[in-house]
C-alpha positions as CSV (number, residue, x, y, z in Angstrom):
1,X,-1.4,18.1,-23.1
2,X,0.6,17.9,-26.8
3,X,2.2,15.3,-28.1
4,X,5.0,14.4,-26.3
5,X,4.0,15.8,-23.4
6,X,4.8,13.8,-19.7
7,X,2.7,13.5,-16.7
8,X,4.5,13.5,-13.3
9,X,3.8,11.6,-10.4
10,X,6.3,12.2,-7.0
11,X,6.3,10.0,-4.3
12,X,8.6,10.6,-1.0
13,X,10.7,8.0,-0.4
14,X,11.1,9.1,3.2
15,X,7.9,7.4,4.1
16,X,9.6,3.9,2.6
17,X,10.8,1.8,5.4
18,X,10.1,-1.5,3.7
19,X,8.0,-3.7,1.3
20,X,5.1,-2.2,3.2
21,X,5.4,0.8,2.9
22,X,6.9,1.0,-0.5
23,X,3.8,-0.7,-2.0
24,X,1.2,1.8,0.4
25,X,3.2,5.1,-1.0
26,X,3.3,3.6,-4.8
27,X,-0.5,2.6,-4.0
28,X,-1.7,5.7,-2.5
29,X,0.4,7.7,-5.2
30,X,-1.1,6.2,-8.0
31,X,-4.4,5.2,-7.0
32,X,-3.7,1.8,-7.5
33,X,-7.0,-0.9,-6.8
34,X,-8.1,-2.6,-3.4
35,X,-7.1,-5.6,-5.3
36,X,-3.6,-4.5,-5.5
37,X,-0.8,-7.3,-4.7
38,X,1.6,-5.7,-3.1
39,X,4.3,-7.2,-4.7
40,X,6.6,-6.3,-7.7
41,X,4.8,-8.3,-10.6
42,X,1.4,-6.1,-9.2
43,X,3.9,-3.2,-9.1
44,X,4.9,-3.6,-12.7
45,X,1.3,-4.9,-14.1
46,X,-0.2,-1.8,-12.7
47,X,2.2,0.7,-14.2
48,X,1.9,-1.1,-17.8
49,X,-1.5,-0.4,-17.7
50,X,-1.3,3.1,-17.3
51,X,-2.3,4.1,-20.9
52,X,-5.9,2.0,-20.1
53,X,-8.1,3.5,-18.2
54,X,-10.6,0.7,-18.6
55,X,-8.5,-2.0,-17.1
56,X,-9.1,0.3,-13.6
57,X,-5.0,-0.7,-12.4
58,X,-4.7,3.1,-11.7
59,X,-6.2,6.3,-10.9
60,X,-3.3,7.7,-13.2
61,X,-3.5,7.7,-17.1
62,X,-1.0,8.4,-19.4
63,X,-1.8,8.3,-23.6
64,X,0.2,6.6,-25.4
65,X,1.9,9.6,-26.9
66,X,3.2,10.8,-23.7
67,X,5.7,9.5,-21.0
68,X,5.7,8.8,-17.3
69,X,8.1,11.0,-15.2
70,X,8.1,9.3,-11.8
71,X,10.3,11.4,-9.5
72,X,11.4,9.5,-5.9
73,X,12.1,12.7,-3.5
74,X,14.7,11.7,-0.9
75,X,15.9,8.6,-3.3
76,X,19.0,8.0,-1.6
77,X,18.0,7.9,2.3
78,X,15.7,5.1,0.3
79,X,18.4,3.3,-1.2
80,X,20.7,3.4,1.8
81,X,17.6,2.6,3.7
82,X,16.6,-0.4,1.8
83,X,19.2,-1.1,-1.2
84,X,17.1,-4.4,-2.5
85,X,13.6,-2.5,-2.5
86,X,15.6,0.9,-4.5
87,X,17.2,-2.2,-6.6
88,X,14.0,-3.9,-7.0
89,X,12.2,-0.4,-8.1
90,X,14.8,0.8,-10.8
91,X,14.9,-2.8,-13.0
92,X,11.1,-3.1,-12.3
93,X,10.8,0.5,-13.9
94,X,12.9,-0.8,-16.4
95,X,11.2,-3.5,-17.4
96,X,8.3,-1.3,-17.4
97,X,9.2,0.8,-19.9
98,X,10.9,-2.5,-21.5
99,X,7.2,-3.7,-21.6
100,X,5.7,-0.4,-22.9
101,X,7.9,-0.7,-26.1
């Protein structure tokens, strides 16, 4: 990839139903550890280490020159589904890429 370049990772939201599942689909998607948390501050360390491969918090890298495109398929069934777990996901992506800069 060039400079600048994005990776993508796409997750359907139809299979989110609730905390569960949100964290097994964002787990299973990224390749997250056994040691995983399940929670949002796991969530959000996990996807701030994505530009260290040695830290083993996902089977998804991205350099440091490049960004994360993380597209949600069915996003609003999810949100109408569970509107504090769609919340919950947009500021902790946001504090993600808060994080990252």
């Amino acid at each position: 990839m060039s400079s600048g370049s994005a990776v993508t990772v796409t997750v359907d939201a139809d299979d989110i139903t609730d905390a569960d599942s949100f964290h097994a689909v964002f787990a299973s998607a990224f390749g997250f550890p056994d040691f995983y948390g399940r929670n949002m501050n796991a969530w959000i360390d996990c996807l701030t280490s994505l530009d260290d491969p040695d830290a083993g918090m996902s089977a998804v890298h991205v350099r440091r020159d490049e960004s994360l495109i993380l597209a949600v398929e069915h996003a609003q069934g999810f949100k109408q589904r569970c509107p504090r777990l769609f919340a919950a996901m947009v500021e902790c992506a946001a504090f993600v890429n808060w994080r990252r800069i």
